[in-house]
MMTF fields as JSON, N, C-alpha, C and O atoms, coordinates in Angstrom:
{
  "mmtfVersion": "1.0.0",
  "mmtfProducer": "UNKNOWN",
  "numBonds": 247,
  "numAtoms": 248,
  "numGroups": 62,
  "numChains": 1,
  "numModels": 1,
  "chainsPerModel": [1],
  "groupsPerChain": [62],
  "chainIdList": ["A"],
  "bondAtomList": [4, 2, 8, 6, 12, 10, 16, 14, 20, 18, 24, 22, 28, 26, 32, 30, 36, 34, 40, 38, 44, 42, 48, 46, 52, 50, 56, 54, 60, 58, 64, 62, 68, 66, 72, 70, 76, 74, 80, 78, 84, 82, 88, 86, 92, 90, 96, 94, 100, 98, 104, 102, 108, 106, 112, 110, 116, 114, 120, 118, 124, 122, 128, 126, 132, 130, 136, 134, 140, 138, 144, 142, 148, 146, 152, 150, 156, 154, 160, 158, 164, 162, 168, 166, 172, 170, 176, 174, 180, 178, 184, 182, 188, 186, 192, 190, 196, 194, 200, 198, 204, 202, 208, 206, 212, 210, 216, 214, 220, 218, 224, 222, 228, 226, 232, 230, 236, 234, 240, 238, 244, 242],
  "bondOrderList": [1, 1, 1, 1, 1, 1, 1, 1, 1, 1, 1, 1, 1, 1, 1, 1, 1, 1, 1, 1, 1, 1, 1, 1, 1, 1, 1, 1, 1, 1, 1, 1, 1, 1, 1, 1, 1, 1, 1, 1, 1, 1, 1, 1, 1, 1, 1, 1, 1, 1, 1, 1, 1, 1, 1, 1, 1, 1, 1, 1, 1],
  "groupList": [{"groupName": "UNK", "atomNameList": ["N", "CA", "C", "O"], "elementList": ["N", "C", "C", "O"], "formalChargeList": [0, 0, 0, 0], "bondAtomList": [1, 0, 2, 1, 3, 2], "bondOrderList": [1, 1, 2], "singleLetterCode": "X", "chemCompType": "L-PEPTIDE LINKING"}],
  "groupTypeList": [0, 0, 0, 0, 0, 0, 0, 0, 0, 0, 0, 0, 0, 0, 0, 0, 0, 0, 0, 0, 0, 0, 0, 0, 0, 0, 0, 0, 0, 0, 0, 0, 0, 0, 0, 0, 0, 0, 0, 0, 0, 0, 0, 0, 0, 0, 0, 0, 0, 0, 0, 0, 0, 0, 0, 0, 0, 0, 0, 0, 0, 0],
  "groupIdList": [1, 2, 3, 4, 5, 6, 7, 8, 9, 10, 11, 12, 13, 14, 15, 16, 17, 18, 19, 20, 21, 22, 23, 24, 25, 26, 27, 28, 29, 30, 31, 32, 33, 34, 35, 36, 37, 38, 39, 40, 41, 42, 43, 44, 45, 46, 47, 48, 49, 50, 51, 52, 53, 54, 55, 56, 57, 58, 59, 60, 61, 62],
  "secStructList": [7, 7, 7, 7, 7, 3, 3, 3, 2, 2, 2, 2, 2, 2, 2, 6, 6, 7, 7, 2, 2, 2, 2, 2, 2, 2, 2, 2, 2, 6, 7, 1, 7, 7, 5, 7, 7, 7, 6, 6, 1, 7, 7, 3, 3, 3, 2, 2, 2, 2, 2, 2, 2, 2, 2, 2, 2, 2, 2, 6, 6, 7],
  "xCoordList": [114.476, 114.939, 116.016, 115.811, 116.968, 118.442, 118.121, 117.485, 118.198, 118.404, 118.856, 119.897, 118.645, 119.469, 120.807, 121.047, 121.821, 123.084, 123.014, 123.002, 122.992, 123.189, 124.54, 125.196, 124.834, 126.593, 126.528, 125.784, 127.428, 127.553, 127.675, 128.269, 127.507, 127.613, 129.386, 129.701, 130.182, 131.631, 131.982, 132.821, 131.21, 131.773, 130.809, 131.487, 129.544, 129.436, 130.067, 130.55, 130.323, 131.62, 132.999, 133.639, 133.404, 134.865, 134.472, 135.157, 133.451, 133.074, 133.088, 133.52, 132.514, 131.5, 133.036, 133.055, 133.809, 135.258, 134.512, 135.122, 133.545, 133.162, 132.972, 132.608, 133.329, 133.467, 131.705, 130.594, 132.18, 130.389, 129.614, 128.467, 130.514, 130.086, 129.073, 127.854, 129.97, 129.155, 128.211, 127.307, 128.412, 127.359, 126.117, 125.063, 126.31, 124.762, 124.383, 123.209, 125.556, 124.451, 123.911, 122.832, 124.163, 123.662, 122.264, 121.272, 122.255, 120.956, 120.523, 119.768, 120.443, 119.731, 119.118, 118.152, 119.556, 119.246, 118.276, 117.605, 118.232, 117.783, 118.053, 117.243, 119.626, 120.652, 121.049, 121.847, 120.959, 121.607, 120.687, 119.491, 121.922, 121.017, 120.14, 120.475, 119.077, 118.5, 118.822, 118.963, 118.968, 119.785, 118.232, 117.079, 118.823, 117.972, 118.014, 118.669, 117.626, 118.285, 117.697, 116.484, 118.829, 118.63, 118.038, 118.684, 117.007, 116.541, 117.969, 117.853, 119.184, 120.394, 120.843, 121.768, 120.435, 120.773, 121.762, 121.732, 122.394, 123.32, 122.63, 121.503, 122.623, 122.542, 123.043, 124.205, 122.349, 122.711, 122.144, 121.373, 122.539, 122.539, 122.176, 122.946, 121.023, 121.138, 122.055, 122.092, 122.572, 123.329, 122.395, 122.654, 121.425, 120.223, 120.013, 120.135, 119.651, 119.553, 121.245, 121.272, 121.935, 123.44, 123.652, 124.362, 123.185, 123.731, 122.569, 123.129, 121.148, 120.29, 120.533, 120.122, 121.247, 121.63, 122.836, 123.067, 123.866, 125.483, 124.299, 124.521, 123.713, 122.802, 122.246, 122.628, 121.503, 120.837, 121.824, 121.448, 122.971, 123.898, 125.101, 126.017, 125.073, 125.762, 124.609, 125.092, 123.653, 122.319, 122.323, 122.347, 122.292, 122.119, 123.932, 124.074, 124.77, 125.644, 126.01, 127.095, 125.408, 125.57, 125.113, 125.263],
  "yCoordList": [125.181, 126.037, 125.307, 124.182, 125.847, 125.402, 125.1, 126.083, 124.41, 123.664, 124.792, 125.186, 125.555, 125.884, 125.588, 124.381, 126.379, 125.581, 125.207, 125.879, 123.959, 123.772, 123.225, 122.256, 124.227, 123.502, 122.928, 123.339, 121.873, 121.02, 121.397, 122.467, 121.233, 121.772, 121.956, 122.693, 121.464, 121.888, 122.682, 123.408, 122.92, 124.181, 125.374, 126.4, 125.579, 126.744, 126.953, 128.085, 126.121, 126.081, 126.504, 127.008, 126.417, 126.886, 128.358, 129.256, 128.766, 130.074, 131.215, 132.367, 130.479, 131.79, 131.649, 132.313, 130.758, 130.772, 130.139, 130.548, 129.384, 128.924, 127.45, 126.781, 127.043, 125.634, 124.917, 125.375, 123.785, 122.954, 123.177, 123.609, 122.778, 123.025, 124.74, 124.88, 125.661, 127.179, 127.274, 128.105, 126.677, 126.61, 126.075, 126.706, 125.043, 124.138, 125.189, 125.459, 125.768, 126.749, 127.925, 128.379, 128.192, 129.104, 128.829, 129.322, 128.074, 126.936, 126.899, 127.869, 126.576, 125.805, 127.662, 127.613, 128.836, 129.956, 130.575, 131.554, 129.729, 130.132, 131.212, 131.902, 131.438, 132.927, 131.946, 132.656, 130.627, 129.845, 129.98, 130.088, 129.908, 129.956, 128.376, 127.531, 127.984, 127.597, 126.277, 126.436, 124.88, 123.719, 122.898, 123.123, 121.797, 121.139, 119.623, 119.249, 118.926, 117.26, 116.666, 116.552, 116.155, 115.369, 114.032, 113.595, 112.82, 111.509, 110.806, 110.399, 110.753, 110.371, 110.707, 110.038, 111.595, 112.287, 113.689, 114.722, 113.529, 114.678, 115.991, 115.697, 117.424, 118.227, 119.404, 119.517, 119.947, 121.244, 122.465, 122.445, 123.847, 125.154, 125.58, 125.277, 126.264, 126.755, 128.392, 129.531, 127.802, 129.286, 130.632, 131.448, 130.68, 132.047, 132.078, 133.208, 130.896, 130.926, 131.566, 132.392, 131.111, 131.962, 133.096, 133.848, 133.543, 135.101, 135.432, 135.787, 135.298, 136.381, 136.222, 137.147, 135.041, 135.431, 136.11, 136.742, 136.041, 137.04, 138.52, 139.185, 138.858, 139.828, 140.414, 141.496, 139.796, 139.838, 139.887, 140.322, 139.445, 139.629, 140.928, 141.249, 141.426, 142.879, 143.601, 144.725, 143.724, 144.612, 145.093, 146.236, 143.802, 143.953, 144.342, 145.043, 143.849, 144.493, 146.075, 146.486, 146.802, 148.164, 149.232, 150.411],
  "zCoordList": [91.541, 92.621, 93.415, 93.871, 93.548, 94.219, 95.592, 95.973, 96.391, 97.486, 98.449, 97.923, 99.605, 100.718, 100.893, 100.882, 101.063, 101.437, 103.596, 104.628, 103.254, 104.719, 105.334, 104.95, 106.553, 106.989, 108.351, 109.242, 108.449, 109.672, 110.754, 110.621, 111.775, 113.069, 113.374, 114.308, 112.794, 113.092, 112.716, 113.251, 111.116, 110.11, 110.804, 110.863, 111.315, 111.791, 113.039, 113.064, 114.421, 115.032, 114.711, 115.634, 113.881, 113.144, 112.605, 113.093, 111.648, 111.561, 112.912, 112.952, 113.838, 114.256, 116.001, 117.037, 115.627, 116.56, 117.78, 118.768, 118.158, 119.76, 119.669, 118.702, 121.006, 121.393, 121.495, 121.763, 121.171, 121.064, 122.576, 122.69, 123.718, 125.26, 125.0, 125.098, 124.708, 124.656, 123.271, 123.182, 122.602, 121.286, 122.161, 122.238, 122.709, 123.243, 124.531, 124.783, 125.343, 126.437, 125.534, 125.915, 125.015, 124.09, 123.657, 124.195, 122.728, 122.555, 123.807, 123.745, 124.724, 126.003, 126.61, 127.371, 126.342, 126.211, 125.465, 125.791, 124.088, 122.866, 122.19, 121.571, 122.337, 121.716, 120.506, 119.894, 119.734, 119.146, 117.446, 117.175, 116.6, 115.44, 115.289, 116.12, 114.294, 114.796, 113.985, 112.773, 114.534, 114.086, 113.574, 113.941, 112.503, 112.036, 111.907, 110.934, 112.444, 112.511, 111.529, 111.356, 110.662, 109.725, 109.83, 110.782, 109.385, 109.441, 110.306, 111.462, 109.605, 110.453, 111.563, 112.023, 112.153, 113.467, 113.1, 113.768, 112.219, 112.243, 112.307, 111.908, 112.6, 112.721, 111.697, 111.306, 111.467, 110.163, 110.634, 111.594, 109.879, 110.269, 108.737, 107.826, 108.507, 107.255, 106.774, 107.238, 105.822, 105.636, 105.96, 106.845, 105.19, 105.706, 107.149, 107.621, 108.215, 109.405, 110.443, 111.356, 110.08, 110.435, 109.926, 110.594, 108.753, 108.218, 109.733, 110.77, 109.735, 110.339, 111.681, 112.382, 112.407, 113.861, 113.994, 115.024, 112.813, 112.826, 112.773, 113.784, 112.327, 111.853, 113.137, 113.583, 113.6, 114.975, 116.28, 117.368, 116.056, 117.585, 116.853, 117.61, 115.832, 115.603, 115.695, 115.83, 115.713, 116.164, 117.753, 118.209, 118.436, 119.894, 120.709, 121.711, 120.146, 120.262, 119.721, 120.131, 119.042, 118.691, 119.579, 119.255]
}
């Protein structure tokens, strides 16, 4: 079974067009898709976890 694709916190930043400052109030809201910290510290977004919050904020926007 294939692995999740998971993307970096810059590349869903560059997708979704918003600055890291409004990505983290967002998060600090809990409107934020939901991030995963790697043993290294870095931070990841799973592709399935970003489709269902793009999913979930064209819902509540309709």
């Amino acid at each position: 079974m294939a692995r999740p694709k998971m993307l970096k916190l810059s590349e869903v930043l560059e997708e979704i067009e918003m600055s890291r400052a409004a990505f983290y109030r967002m998060r600090a809201r809990g409107q934020a898709p939901r991030l995963q910290k790697l043993p290294n510290g870095h931070l990841r977004v799973s592709r399935a976890d970003l489709d269902a919050w793009w999913a979930s904020c064209e819902e509540r926007a309709a």
